[in-house]
C-alpha positions as CSV (number, residue, x, y, z in Angstrom):
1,X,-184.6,33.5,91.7
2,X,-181.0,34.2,92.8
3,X,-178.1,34.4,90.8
4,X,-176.7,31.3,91.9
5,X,-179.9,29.7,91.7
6,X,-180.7,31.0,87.8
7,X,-176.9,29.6,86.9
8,X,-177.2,26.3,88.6
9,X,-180.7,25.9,86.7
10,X,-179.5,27.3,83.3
11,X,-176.6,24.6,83.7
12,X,-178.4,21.8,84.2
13,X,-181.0,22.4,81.5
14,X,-178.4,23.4,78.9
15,X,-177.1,20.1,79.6
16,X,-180.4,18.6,78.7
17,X,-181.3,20.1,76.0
18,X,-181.6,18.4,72.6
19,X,-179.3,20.6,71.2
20,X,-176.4,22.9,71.4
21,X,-177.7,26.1,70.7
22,X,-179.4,26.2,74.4
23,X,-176.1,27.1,76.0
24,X,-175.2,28.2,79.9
25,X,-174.2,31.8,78.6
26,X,-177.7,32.7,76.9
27,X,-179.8,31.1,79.6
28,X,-178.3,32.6,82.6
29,X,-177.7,36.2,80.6
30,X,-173.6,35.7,81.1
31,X,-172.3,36.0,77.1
32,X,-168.7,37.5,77.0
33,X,-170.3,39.8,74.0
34,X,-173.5,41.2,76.3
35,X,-171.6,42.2,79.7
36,X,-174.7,43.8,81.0
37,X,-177.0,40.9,79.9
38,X,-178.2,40.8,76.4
39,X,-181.9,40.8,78.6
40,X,-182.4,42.3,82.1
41,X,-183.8,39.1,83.3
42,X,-181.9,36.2,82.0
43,X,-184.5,33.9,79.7
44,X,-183.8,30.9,83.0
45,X,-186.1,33.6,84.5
46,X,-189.0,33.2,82.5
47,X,-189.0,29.4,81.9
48,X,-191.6,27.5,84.4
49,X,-190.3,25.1,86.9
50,X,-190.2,22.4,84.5
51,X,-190.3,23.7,81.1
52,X,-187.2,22.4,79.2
53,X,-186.1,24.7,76.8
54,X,-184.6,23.0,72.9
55,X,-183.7,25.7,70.8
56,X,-182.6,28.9,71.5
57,X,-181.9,31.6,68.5
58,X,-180.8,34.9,69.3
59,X,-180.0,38.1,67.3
60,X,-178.5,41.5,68.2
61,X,-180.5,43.9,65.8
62,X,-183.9,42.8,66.0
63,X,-186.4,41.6,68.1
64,X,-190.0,39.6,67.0
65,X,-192.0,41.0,64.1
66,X,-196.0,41.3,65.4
67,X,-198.0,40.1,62.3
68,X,-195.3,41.6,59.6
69,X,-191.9,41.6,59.1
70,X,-192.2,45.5,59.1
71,X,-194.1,45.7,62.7
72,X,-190.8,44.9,64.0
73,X,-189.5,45.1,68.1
74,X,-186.0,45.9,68.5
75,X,-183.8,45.5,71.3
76,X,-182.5,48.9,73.0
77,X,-179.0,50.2,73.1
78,X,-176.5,47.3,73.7
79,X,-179.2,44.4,74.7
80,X,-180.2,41.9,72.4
81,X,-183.0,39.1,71.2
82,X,-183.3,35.6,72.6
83,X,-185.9,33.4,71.5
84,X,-186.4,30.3,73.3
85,X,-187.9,27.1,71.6
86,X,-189.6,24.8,74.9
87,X,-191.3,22.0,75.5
88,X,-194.3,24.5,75.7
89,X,-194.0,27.2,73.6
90,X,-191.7,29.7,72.0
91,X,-190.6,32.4,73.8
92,X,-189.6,35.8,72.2
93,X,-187.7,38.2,74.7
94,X,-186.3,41.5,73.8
95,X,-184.2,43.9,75.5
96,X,-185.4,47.0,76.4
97,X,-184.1,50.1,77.7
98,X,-185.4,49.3,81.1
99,X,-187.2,46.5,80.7
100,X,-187.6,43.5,78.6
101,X,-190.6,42.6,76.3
102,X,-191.9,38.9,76.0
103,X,-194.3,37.6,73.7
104,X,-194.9,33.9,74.0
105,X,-196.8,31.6,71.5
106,X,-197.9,28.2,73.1
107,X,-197.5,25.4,70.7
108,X,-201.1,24.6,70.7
109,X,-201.8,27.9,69.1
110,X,-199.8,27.1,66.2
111,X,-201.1,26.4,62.8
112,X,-197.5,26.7,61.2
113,X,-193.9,27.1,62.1
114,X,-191.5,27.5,59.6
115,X,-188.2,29.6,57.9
116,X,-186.8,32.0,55.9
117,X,-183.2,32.6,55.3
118,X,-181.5,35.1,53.5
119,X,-178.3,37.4,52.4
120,X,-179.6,39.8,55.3
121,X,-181.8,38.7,57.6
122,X,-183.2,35.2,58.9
123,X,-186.9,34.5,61.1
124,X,-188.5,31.5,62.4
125,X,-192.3,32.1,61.8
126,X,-195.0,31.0,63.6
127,X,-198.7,31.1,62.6
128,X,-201.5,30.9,64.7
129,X,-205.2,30.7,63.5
130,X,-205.1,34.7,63.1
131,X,-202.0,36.2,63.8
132,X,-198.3,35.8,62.8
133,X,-194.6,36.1,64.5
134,X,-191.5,36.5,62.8
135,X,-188.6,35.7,65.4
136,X,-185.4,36.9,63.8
137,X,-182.3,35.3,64.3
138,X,-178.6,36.1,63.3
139,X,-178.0,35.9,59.7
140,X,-175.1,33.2,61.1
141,X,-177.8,30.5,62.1
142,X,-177.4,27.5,60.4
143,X,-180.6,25.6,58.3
144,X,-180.3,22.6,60.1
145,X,-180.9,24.7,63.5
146,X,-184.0,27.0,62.1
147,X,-185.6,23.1,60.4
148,X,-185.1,21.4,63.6
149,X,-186.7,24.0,65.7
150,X,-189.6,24.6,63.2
151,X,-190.1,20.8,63.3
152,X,-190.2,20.6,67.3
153,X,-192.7,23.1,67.4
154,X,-195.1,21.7,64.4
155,X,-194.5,18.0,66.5
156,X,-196.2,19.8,69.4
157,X,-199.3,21.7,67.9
158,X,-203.0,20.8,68.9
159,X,-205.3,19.4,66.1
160,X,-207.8,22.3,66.6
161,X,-205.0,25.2,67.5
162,X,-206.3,27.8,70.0
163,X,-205.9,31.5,69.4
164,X,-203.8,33.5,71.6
165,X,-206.2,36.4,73.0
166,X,-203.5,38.6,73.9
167,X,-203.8,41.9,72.0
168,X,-200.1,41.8,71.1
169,X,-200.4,43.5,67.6
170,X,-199.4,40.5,65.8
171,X,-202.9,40.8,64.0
172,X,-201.9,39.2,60.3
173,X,-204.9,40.4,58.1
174,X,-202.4,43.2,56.4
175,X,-202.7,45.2,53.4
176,X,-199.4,46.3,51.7
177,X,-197.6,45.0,54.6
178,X,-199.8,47.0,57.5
179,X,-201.7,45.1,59.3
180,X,-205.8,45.5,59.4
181,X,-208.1,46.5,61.8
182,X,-211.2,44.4,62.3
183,X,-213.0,47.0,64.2
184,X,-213.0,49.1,60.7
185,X,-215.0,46.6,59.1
186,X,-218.7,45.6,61.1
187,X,-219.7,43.3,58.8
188,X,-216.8,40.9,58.1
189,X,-216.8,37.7,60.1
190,X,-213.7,36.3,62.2
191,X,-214.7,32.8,61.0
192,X,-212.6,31.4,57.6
193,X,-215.8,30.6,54.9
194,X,-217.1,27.4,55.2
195,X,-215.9,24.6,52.5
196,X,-219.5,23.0,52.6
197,X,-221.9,24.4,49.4
């Protein structure tokens, strides 16, 4: 995709979008505050030729926690977070120092999506049937944004949610906040217990 291309697409779908957090600047990686991109690829880059993206929160200190707040990505140097709410999933990219990571959660994988804000820090969190991302945002994001997108995505999910098989490290079995390897205990199944007696 050229430049002019990726603008003339991030344009138009900003102008789509649902709401006013998916703006021109983030999509097509041209923010007055990120003059090398806050990603090496703008997030236009990633979408699919007709995903529509919703919600966009972005951060400049962190990335996307992979099953704990504590397993946490982080963008290099002077890049940044964007994490892009579609009409298919939710995309987490992060800046690296030479390239960008992407984790991506399809909305039928999601059990749960929901919030927590704070003094210091706020994340969007999804939960599929086994593992868990917390997408941070900028303390600055309002409620109403982080409800709305949490919302959208729960709107979206499949009745029986598919696990992601991507061995992303977003694992949630933890103990004290680390998360737990299955392959250290043979005998435990992967299947929940069964409510039937």
């Amino acid at each position: 995709m050229t430049v002019g291309s990726a603008l003339d697409r991030a344009m138009t779908l900003a102008e789509m979008a649902p709401h006013p957090s998916v703006t021109v600047g983030v999509l097509a990686g041209r923010e007055e505050r990120f003059p090398d991109g806050r990603l090496h690829d703008p997030p236009v880059t990633h979408l699919d030729g007709t995903e529509a993206p919703a919600y966009v929160l972005t951060n400049e200190k962190r990335g996307v926690g992979l099953g704990t707040k504590r397993n946490t990505t982080k963008p290099a140097g002077d890049r940044g977070t964007a994490v892009v709410v579609t009409d298919r999933r939710t995309l987490c990219l992060v800046g690296g120092e030479s390239e960008d990571t992407a984790v991506e959660v399809p909305h039928e994988s999601v059990v749960a999506a929901s919030y927590h804000t704070g003094l210091l820090a706020t994340r969007f969190v999804l939960r599929t049937p086994r593992k868990q991302y917390h997408c941070w945002a900028k303390r600055s994001t309002s409620e109403s944004l982080l409800a709305e997108a949490a919302e959208y995505v729960e709107d979206r999910t499949a009745e029986s949610p598919a696990e992601i098989e991507a061995d992303d490290g977003a694992n949630q079995l933890t103990y004290r906040g680390q998360p737990i390897s299955r392959e250290n205990h043979p005998g435990v199944s992967d299947e929940p217990p069964s409510d039937a007696r």
